[in-house]
C-alpha positions as CSV (number, residue, x, y, z in Angstrom):
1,X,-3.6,-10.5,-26.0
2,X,-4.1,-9.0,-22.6
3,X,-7.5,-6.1,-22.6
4,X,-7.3,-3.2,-21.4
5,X,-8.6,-2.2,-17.5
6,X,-11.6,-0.2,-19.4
7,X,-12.4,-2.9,-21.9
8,X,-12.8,-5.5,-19.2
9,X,-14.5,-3.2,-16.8
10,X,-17.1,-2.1,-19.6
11,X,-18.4,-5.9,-20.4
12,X,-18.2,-6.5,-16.3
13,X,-20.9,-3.5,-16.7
14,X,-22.5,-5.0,-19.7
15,X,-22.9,-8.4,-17.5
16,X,-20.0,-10.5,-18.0
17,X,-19.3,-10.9,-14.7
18,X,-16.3,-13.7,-15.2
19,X,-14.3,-10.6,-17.2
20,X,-13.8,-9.2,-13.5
21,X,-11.3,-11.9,-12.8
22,X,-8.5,-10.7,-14.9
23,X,-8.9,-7.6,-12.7
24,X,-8.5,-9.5,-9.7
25,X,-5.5,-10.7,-10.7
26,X,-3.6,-7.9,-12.4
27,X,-4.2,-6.4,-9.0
28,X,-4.3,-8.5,-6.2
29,X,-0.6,-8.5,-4.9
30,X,-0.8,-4.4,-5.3
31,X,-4.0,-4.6,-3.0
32,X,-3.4,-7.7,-0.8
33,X,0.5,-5.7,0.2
34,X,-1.4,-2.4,1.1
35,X,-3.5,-4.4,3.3
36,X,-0.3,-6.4,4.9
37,X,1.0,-3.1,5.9
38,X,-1.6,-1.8,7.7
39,X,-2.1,-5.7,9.4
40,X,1.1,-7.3,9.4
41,X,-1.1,-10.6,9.4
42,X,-1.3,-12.6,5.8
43,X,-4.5,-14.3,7.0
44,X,-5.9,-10.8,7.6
45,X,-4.6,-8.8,4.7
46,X,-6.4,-11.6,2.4
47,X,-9.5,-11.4,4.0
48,X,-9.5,-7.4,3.7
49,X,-8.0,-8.2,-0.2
50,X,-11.2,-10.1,-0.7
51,X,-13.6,-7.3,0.7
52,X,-11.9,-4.8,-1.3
53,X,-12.6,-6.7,-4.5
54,X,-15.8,-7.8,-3.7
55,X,-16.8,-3.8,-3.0
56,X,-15.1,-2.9,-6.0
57,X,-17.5,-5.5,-7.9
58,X,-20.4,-3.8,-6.6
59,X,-19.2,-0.6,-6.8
60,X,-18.5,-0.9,-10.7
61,X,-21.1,1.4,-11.4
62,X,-19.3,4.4,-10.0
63,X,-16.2,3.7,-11.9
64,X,-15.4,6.0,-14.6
65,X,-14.2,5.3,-17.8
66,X,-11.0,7.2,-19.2
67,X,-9.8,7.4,-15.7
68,X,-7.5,4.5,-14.3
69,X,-9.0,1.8,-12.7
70,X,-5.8,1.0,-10.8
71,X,-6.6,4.5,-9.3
72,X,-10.4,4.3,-8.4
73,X,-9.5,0.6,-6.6
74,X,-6.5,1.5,-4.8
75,X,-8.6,4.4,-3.3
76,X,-11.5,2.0,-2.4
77,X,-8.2,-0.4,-0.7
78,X,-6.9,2.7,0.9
79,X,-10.1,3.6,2.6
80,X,-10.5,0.1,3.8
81,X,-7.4,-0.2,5.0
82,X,-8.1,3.2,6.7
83,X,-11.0,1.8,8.5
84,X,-8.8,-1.5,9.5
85,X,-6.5,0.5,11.2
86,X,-8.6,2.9,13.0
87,X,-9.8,-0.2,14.7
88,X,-6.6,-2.0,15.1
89,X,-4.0,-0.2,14.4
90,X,-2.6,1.0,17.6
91,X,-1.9,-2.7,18.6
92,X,-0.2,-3.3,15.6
93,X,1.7,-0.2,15.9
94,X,2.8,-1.6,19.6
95,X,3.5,-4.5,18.3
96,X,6.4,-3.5,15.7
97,X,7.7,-0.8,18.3
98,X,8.4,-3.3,20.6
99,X,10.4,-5.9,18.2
100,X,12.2,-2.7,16.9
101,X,13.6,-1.4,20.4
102,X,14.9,-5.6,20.9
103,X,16.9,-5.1,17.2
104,X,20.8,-5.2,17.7
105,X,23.5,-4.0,15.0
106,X,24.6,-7.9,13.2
107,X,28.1,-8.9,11.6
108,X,28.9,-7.8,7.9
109,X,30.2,-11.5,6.4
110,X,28.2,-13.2,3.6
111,X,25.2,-14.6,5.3
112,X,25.1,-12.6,7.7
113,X,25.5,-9.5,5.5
114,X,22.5,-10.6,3.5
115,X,20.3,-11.2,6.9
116,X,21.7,-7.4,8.0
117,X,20.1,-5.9,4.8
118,X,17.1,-7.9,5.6
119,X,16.7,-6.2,9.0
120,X,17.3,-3.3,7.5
121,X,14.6,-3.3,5.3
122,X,12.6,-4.7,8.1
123,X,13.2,-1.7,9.8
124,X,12.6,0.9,7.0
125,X,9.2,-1.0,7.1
126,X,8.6,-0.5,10.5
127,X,9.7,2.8,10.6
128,X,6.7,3.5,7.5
129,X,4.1,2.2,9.6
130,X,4.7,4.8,11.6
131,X,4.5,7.5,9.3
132,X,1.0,9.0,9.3
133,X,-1.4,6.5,7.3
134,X,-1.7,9.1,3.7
135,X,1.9,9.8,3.8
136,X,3.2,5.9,4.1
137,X,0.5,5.1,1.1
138,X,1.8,7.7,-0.9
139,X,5.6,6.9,-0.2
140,X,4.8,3.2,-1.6
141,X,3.2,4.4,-4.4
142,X,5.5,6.5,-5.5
143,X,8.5,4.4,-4.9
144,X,7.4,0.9,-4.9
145,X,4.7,0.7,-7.4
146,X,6.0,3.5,-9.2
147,X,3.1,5.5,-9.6
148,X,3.4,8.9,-11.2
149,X,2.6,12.4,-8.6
150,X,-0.3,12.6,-11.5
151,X,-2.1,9.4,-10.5
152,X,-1.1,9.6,-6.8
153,X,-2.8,13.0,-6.5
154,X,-5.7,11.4,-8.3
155,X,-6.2,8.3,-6.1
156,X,-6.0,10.9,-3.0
157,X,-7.8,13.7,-4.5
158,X,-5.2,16.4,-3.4
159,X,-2.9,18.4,-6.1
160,X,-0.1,17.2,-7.2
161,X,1.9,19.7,-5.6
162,X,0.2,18.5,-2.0
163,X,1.8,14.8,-3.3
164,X,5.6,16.3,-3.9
165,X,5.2,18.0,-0.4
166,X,4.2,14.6,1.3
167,X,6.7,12.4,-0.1
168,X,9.4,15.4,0.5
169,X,8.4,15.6,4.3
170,X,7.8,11.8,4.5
171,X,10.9,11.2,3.2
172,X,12.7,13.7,5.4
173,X,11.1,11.8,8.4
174,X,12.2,8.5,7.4
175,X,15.7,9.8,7.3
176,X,15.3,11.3,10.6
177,X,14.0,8.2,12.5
178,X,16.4,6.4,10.7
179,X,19.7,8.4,11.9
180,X,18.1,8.3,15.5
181,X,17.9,4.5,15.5
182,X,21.3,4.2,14.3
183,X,22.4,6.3,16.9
């Protein structure tokens, strides 16, 4: 029987420090795909996956209980990630802008209509990273890990209506760099 976030957190607290592991892994894909975002390296986003953890091990103390722990870590992975990228980012950012202007329209048979939606998500990922940083995050929480505005305005510590208006104008964006790529 899988334990609750709080249960496991609460003996981590009390000293068991092997009940952090079930954490780990009930969230390390969440955190280690945050991180590949902002680096677009999976050597990189592992390493930053393994600080974030290793922080939220130390920082246990400050966690709350009754509030979700899924929240309180993936704002401690959003600030890191934060940091990454005021460091790095605008080479990654060059980076991706470059391979996106060298993308060409492809055929529409079988494979090749498969490889097509492939660029095509490629290219709505691209065109995320260059949303601003809080508006991407909250875009792929909403509609990728299925968060609820609640626990998004909680992780950001913003109202919920703050959350509806970023995810309406980041969503408007998207569709606007995405008509003026296909044109």
């Amino acid at each position: 029987m899988e334990q609750s976030d709080e249960v496991l957190v609460s003996r981590v607290q009390e000293g068991s420090s092997e009940s952090f592991a079930p954490l780990v892994q009930r969230y390390q894909r969440p955190v280690f795909n945050l991180m590949y975002r902002y680096t677009r390296s999976e050597q990189e986003a592992a390493d930053l996956t393994q600080e974030v953890f290793l922080r939220a091990y130390e920082k246990l103390a400050s966690y709350r209980p009754g509030r979700s722990f899924f929240s309180w870590l993936f704002a401690l992975a959003s600030n890191r990630a934060r940091d990454w990228h005021r460091k790095n980012g605008r080479k990654i950012l060059h980076e991706q802008s470059l391979r996106l202007a060298g993308q060409e329209p492809g055929p529409v048979s079988g494979q090749e209509k498969r490889l097509e939606e492939k660029e095509q998500l490629e290219l709505v990922e691209a065109l995320l990273q260059r949303l601003p940083a809080r508006t991407r995050e909250i875009l792929i929480l909403r509609y990728r890990h299925e968060r609820s505005i609640r626990e998004i305005a909680t992780i950001f510590a913003c109202s919920q209506s703050a959350v509806k208006m970023r995810i309406s104008r980041g969503l408007r964006e998207l569709q606007d760099m995405m008509a003026n790529k296909e044109t």
